[in-house]
DRENPA-3360 file (N, C-alpha, C; in nm, 2 decimals, always signed):
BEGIN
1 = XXXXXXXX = +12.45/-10.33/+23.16/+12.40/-10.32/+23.30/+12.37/-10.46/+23.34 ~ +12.40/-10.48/+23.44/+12.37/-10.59/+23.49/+12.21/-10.59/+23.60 ~ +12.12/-10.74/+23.56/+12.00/-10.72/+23.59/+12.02/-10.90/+23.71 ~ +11.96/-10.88/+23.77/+11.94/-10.99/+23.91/+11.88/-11.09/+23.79 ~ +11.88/-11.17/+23.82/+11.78/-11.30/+23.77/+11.71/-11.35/+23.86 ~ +11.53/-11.33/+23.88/+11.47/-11.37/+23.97/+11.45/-11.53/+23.99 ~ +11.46/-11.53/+24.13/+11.50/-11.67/+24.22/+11.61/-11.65/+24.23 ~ +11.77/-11.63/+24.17/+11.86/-11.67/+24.20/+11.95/-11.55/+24.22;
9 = XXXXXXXX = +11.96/-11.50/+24.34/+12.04/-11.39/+24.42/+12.17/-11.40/+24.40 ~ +12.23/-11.51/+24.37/+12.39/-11.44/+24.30/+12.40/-11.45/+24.17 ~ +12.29/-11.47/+24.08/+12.33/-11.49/+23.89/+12.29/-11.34/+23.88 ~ +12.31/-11.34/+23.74/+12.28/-11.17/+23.71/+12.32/-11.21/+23.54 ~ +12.22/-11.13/+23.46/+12.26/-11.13/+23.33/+12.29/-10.98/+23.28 ~ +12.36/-11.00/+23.17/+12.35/-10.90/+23.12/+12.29/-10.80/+23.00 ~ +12.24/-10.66/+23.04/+12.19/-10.64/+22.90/+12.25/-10.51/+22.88 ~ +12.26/-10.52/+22.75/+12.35/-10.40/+22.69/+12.22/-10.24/+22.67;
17 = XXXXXXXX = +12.31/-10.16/+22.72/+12.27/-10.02/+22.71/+12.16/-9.98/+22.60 ~ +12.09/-9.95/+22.56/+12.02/-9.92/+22.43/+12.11/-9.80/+22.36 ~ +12.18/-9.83/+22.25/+12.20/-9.74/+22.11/+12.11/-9.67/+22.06 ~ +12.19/-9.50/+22.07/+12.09/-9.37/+22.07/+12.14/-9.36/+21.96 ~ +12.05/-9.31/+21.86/+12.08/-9.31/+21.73/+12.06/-9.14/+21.73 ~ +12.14/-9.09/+21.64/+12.12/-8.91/+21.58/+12.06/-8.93/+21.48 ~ +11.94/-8.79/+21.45/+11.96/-8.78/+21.34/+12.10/-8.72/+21.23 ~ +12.14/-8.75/+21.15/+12.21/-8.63/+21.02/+12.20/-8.49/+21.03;
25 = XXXXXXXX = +12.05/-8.53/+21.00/+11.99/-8.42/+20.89/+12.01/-8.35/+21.01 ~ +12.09/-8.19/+21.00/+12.09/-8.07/+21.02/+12.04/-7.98/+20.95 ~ +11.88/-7.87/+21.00/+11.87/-7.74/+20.91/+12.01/-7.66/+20.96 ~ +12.04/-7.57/+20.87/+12.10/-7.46/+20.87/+12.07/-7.37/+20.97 ~ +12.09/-7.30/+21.05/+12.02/-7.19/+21.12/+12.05/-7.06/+21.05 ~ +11.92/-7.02/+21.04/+11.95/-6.84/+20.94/+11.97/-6.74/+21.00 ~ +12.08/-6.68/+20.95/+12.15/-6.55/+20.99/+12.02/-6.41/+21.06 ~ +11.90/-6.45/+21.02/+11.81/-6.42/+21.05/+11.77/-6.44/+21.21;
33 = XXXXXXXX = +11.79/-6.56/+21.27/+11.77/-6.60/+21.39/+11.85/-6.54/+21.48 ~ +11.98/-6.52/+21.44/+12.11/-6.51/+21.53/+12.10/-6.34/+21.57 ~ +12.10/-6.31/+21.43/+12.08/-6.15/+21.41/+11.96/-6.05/+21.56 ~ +11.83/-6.15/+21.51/+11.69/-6.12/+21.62/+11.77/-6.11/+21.78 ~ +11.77/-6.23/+21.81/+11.86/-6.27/+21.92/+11.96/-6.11/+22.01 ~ +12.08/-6.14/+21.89/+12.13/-6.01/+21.90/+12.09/-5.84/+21.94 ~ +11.95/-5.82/+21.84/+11.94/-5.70/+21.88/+11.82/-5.67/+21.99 ~ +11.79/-5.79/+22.01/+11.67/-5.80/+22.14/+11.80/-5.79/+22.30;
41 = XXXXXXXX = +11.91/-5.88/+22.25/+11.97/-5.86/+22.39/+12.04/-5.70/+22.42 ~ +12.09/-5.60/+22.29/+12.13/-5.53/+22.24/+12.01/-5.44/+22.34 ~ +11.91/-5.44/+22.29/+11.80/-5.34/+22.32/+11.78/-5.40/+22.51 ~ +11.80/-5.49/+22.54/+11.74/-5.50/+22.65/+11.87/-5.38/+22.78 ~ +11.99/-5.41/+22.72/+12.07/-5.35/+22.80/+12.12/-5.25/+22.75 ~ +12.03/-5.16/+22.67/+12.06/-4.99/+22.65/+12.11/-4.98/+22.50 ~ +12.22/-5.05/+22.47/+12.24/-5.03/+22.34/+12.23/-4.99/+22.23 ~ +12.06/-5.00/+22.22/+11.99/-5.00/+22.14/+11.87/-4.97/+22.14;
49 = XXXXXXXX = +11.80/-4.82/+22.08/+11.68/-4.78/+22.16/+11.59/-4.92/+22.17 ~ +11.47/-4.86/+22.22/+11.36/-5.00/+22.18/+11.31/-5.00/+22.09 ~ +11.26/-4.84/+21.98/+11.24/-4.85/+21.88/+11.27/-4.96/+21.75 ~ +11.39/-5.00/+21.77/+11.43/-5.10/+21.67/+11.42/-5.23/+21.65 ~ +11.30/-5.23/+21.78/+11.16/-5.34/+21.80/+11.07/-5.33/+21.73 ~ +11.12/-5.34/+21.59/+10.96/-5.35/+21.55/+10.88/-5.46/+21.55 ~ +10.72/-5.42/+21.54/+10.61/-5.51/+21.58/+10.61/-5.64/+21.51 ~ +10.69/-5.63/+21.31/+10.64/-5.72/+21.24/+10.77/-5.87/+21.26;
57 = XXXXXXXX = +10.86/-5.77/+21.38/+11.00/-5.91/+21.38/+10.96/-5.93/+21.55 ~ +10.90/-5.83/+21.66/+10.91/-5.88/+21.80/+10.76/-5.87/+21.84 ~ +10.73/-5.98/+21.89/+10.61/-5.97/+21.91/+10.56/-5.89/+22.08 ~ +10.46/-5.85/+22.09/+10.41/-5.76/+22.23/+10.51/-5.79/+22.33 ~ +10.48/-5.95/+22.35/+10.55/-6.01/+22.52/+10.74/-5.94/+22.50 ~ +10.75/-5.94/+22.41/+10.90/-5.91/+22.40/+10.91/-5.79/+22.42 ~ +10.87/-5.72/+22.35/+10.92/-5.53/+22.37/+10.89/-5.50/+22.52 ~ +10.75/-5.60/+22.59/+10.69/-5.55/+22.75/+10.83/-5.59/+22.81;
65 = XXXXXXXX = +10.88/-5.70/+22.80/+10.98/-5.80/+22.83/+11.11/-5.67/+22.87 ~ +11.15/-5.63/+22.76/+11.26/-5.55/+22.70/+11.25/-5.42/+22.77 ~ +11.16/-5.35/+22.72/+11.13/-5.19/+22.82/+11.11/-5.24/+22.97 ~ +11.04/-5.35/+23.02/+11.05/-5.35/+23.18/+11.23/-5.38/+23.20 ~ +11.27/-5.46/+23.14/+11.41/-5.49/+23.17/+11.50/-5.36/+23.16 ~ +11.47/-5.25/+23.00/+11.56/-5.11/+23.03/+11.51/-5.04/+23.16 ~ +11.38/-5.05/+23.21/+11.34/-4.96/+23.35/+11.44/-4.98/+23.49 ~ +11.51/-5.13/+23.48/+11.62/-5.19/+23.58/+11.74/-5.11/+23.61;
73 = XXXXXXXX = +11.78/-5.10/+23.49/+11.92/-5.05/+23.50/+11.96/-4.97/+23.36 ~ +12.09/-4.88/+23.38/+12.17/-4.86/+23.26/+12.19/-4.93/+23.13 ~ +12.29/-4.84/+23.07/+12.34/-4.96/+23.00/+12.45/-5.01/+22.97 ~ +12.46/-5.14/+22.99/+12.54/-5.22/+23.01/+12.60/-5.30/+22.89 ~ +12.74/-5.33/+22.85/+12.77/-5.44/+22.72/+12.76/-5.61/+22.80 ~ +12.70/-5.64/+22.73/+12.63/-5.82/+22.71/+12.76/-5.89/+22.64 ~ +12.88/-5.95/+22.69/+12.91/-6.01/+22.63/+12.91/-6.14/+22.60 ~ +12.83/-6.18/+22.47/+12.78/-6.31/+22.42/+12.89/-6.43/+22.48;
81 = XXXXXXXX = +12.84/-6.52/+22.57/+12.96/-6.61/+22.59/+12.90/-6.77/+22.53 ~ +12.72/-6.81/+22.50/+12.70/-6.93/+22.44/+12.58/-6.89/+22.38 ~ +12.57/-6.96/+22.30/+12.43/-6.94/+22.18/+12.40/-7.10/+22.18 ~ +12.30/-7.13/+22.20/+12.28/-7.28/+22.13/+12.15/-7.25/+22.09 ~ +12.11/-7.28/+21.98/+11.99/-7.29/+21.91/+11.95/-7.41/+21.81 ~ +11.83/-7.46/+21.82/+11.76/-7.55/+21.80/+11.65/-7.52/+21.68 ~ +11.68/-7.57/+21.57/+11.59/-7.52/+21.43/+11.50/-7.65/+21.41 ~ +11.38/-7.63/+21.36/+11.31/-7.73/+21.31/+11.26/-7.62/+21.17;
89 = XXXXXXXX = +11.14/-7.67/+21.12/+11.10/-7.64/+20.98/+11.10/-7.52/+21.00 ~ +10.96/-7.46/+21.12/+10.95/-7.36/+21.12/+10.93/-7.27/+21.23 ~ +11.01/-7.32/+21.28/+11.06/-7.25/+21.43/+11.20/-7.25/+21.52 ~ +11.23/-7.19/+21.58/+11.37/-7.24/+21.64/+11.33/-7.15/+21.77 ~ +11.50/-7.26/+21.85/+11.42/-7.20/+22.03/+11.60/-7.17/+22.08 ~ +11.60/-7.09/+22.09/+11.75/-7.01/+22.15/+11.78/-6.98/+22.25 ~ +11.89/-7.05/+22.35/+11.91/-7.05/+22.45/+12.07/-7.01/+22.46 ~ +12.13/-6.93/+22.61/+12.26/-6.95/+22.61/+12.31/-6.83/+22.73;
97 = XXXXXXXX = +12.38/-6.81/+22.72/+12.44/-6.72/+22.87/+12.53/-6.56/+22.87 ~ +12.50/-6.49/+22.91/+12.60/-6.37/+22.85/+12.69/-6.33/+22.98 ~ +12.76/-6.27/+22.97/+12.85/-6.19/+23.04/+12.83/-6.05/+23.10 ~ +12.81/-5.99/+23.18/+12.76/-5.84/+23.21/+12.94/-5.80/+23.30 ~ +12.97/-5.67/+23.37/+13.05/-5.65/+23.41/+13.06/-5.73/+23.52 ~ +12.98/-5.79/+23.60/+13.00/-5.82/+23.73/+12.94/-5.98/+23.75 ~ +12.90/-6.03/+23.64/+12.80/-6.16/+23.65/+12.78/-6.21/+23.55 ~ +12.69/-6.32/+23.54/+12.66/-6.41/+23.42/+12.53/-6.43/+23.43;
105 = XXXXXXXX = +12.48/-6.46/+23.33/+12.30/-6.48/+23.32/+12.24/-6.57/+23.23 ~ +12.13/-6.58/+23.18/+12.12/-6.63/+23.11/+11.99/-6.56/+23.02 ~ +11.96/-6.65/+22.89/+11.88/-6.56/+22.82/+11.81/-6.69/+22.73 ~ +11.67/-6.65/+22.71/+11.58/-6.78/+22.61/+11.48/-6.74/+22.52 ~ +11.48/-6.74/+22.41/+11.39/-6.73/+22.31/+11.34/-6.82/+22.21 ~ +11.21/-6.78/+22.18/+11.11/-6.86/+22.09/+11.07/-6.79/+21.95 ~ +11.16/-6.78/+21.87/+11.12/-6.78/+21.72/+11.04/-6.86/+21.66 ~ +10.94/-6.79/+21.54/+10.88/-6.85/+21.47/+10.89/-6.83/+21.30;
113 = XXXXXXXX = +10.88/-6.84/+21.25/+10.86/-6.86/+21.06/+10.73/-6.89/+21.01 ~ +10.73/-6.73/+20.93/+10.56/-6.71/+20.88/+10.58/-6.63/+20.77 ~ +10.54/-6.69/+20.67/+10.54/-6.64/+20.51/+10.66/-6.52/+20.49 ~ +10.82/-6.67/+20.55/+10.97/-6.60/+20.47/+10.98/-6.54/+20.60 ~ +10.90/-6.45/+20.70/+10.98/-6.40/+20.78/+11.00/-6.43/+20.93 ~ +11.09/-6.43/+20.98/+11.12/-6.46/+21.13/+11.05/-6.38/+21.23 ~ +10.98/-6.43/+21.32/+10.94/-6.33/+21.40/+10.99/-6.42/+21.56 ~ +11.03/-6.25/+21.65/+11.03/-6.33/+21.83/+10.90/-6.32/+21.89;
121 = XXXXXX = +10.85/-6.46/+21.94/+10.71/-6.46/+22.01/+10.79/-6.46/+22.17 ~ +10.88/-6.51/+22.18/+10.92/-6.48/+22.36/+11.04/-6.44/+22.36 ~ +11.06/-6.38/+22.47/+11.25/-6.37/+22.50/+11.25/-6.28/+22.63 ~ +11.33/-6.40/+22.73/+11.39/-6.37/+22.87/+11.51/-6.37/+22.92 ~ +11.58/-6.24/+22.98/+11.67/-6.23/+23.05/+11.63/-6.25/+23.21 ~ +11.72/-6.40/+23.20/+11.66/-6.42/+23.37/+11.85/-6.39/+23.48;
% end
């Protein structure tokens, strides 16, 4: 990018862009995370009673989340069109877009990791 040099209106220096470094290290994402995801979107569009919410993998805000969402409509197949998900030690945050018959949406959740097991503390179909 080029920067003015003050006092002198036509010099200009240059400084180079700053180098964004990645990390490597990738966790794995557990078949666990993807799985949750699945049957919360599953349950939100009929699929899947709500019963198969249970308390110790979805937490409150989710099943309110979920049963106000079955009160909307039928049910409808979700078809998955992006998942991206973000892991750290003990948590991961899931974002991505589905397909319904007539439109596209989107969907976001907040997983957490607590002694080996995954649990959803949020998840929105907006």
């Amino acid at each position: 990018m080029l920067i003015p040099i003050p006092g002198f209106t036509h010099l200009k220096y240059l400084v180079s862009d700053p180098v964004l470094t990645r990390s490597r290290d990738h966790i794995p994402v557990p078949r666990e995370v993807s799985a949750l995801v699945r049957v919360a979107l599953d349950s939100a569009y009929g699929l899947r009673p709500v019963t198969h919410l249970h308390p110790k993998r979805f937490d409150a805000p989710v099943r309110a989340h979920i049963s106000a969402r079955r009160k909307q409509g039928g049910a409808e197949v979700a078809k998955l069109m992006s998942c991206h998900i973000q892991v750290t030690e003990n948590s991961a945050e899931v974002c991505g877009s589905i397909s319904l018959q007539s439109r596209t949406t989107a969907y976001a959740a907040r997983l957490v990791q607590a002694d080996g097991i995954w649990k959803m503390l949020n998840f929105r179909v907006f």
